[in-house]
Residue, then its C-alpha position, 0 to 999 in steps of 0.5 A: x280350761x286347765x289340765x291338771x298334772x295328774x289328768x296327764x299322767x293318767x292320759x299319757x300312761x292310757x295313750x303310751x300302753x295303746x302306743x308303745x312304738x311313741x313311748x321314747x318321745x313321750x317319756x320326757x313329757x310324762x316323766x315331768x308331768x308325772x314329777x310335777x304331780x307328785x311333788x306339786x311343784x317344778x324342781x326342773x329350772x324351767x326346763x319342762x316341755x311346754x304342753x299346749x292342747x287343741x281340739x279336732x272334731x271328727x264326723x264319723x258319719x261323713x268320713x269323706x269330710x275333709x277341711x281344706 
């Protein structure tokens, strides 16, 4: 599964203002992100932070669960 440019932003901006103590590391990854989806294109020499994504799965009923 892909994500698009503008889904970033939109998550990046949601997550920095619910954290802003990590906006100053964020901001390179969001600000490529937010260029990328305004122009539609990369203008950055292939610079850009490479973004990679995985999934946790957390048992709020079992909050004891640990994986080991």
């Amino acid at each position: 599964m892909s994500v698009r440019e503008d889904q970033m932003v939109r998550e990046l901006s949601h997550y920095i203002y619910e954290h802003p103590d990590e906006q100053m590391a964020l901001m390179p990854v969001y600000d490529a992100a937010r260029d990328h989806s305004q122009r539609g294109t990369c203008t950055h020499s292939r610079r850009c932070p490479l973004v990679t994504t995985g999934a946790v799965i957390v048992d709020e009923r079992n909050p004891s669960f640990q994986v080991g």
